[in-house]
C-alpha positions as CSV (number, residue, x, y, z in Angstrom):
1,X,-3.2,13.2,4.0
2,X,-5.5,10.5,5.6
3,X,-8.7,9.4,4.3
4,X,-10.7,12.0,5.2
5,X,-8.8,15.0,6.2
6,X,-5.3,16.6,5.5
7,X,-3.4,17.9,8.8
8,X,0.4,19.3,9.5
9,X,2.2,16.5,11.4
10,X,5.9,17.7,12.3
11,X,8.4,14.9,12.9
12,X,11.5,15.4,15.4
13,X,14.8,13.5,14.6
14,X,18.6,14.0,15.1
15,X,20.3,16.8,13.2
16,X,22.7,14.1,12.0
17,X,19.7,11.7,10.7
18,X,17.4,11.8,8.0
19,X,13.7,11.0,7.7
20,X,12.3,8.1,6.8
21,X,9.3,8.8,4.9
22,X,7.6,5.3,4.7
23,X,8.1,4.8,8.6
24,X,6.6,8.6,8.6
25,X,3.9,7.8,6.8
26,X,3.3,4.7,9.3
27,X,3.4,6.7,12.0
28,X,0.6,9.2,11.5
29,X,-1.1,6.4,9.5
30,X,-1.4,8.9,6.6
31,X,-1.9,7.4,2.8
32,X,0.2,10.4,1.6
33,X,3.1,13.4,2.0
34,X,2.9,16.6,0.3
35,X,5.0,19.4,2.0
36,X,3.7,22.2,3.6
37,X,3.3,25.2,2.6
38,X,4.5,28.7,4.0
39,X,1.2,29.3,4.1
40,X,0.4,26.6,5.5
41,X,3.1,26.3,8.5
42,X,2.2,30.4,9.3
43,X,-1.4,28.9,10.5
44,X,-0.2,25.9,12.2
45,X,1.9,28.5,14.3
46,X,5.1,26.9,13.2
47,X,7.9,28.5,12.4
48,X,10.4,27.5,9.4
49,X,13.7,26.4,10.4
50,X,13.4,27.4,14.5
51,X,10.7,24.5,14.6
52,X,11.4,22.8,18.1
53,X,8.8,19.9,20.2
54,X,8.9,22.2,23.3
55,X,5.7,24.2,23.6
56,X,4.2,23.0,20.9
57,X,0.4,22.9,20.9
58,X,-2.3,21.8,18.3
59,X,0.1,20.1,16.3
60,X,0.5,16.5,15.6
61,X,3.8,15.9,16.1
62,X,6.5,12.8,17.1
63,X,9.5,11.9,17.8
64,X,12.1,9.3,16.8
65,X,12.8,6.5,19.1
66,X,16.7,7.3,19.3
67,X,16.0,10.8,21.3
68,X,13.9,9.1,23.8
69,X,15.2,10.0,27.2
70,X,18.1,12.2,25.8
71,X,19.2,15.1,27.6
72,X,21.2,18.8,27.3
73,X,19.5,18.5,23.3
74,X,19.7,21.4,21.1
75,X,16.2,22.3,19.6
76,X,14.2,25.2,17.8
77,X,12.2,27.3,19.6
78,X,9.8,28.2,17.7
79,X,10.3,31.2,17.3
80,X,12.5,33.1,14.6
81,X,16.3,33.1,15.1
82,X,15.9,31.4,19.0
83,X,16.6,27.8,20.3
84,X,16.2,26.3,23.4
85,X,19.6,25.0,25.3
86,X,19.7,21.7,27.5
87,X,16.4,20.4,26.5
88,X,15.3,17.0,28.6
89,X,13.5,14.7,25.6
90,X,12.5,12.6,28.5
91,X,8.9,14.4,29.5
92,X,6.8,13.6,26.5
93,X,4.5,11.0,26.4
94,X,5.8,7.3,25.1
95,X,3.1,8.0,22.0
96,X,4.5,10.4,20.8
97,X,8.2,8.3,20.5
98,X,7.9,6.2,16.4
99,X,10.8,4.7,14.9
100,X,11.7,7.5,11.6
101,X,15.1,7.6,10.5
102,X,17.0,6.1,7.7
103,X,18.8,3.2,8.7
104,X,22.8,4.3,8.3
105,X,26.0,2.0,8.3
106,X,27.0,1.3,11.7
107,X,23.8,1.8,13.2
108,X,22.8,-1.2,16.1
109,X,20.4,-4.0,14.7
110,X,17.0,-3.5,16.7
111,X,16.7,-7.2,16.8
112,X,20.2,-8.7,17.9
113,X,21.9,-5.7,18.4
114,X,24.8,-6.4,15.8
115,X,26.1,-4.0,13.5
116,X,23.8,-3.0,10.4
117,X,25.7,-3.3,6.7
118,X,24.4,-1.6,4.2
119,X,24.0,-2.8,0.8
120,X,22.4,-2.0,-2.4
121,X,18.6,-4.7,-3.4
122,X,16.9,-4.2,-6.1
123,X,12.9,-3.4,-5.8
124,X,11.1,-6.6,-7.7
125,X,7.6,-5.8,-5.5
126,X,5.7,-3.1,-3.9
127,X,2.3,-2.3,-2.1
128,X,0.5,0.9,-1.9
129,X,-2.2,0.8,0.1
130,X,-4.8,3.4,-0.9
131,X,-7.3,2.7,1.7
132,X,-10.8,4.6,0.4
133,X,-9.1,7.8,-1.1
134,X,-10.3,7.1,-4.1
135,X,-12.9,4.6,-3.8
136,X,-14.8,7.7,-1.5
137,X,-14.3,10.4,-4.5
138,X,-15.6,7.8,-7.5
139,X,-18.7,6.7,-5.0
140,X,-17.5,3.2,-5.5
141,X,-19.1,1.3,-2.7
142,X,-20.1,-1.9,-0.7
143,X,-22.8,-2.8,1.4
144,X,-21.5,-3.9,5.1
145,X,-23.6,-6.7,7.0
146,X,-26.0,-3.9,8.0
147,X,-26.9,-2.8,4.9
148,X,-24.9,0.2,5.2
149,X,-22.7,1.6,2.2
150,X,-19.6,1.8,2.8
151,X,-16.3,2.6,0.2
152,X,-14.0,0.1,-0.8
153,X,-10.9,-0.1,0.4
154,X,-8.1,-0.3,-2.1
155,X,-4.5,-1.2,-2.6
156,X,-2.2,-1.4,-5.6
157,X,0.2,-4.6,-5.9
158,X,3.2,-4.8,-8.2
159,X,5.5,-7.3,-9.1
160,X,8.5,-6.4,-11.7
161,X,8.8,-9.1,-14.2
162,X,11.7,-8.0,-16.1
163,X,13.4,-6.5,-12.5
164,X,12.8,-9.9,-11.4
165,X,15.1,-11.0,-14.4
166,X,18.0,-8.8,-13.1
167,X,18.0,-10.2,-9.7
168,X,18.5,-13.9,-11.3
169,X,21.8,-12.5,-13.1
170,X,22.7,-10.6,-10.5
171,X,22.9,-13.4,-8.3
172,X,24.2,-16.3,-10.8
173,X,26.7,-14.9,-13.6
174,X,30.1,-15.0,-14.3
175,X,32.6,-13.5,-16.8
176,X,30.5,-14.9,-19.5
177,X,27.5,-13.7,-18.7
178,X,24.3,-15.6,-17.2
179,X,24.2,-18.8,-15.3
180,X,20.6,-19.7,-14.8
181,X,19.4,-21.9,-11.9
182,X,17.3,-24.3,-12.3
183,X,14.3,-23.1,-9.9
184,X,14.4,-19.9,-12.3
185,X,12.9,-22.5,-15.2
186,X,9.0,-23.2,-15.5
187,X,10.0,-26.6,-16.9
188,X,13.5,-29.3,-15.9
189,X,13.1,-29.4,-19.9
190,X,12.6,-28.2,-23.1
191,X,12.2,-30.3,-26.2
192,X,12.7,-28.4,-29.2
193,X,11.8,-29.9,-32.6
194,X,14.4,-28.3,-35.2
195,X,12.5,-29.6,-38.2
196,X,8.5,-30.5,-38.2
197,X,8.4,-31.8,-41.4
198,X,11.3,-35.1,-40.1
199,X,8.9,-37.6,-39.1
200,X,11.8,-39.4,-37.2
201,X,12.3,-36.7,-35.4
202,X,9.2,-35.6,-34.8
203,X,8.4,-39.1,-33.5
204,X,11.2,-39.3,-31.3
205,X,10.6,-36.1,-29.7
206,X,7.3,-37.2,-28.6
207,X,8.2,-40.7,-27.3
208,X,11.0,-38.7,-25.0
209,X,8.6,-36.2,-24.0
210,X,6.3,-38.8,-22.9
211,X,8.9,-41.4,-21.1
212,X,10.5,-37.9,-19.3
213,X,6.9,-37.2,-18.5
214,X,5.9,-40.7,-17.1
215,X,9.4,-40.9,-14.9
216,X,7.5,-37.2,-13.5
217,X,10.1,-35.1,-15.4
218,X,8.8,-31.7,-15.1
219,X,8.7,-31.0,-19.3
220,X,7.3,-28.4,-22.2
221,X,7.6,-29.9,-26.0
């Protein structure tokens, strides 16, 4: 889906690799996936499962970057129970090449060409960017330097507070539990007055707050 039509794209990739839909979505610059239907792939001319680059007309379609200039490939044909033999990858245009697949262990680093390891993160932040899907539908608009309406664009931006919790104790614990850093703390100290109604104490605590604070102790009383 894009922002102001919905289309079939077809992606090409390795039988023994799996689709990356984010870098997907990048590719066609689409806001959004929803699967086709067998309605759907009948009008496109496609063919479920014998679905092959080759011949392919008047569908948006690309290929990942590891097939580019590969040889004697195995493909569908698009036609039912046929596939073409010895196919050359080579003779489509470099546009139609996009980086798709899911990144695997062992697979070469694009940037220094090491080994990838694979490990698992957990997701603190995200983006979605919306562009004027809905914006357009709820007439929300904007007038452009020539006075001319236009629809916002949009984006939603999360950050996990409590996720970001996990990642702090996932990286500092022990046996015992939590070991928190010190950039983790809003303050280098807390000042906790046990009993309010112990003037001495009370007093104290307030002198130290504001000698800790004077020496440009970071502090919360």
């Amino acid at each position: 889906m894009h922002e102001d039509k919905e289309e079939v794209v077809v992606f090409f990739v390795r039988g023994d690799d799996e689709l990356q839909e984010t870098k997907a979505q990048n590719a066609c610059k689409a806001l959004e996936f929803v699967d086709a239907s067998e309605e759907e792939i009948i009008k496109a001319g496609l063919v479920a499962g014998f679905c092959g680059p080759v011949g392919l007309k008047d569908v948006k379609f690309y290929i990942d970057n590891e097939l580019k200039g590969a040889n004697n490939m195995i493909c569908g044909a698009n036609e039912k129970d046929y596939h073409f033999v010895g196919v050359s990858v080579s003779g489509f245009n470099e546009e139609r090449f996009k980086d798709l697949v899911k990144v695997k262990e062992g697979d070469k680093c694009p940037v220094c060409g090491g080994n990838l390891k694979l490990s698992k993160g957990i997701e603190v932040g995200h983006i979605f960017q919306l562009g004027d899907k809905y914006s357009a539908a709820m007439n929300a608009t904007y007038l452009d330097e020539n006075g001319k309406a236009k629809p916002f664009l949009m984006g939603c931006y999360g950050i996990g507070i409590s996720r970001l919790i996990a990642v702090m104790i996932e990286a500092s614990h022990d046996e015992k539990g939590c070991i928190w850093k010190k950039e983790c703390a809003p303050f280098d100290v807390e000042i906790i007055i046990s009993n309010l109604k112990d003037e001495a104490g009370v007093k104290f605590a307030f002198e130290l707050y504001e000698s800790l604070k004077k020496a440009g102790v970071s502090i919360i009383i």
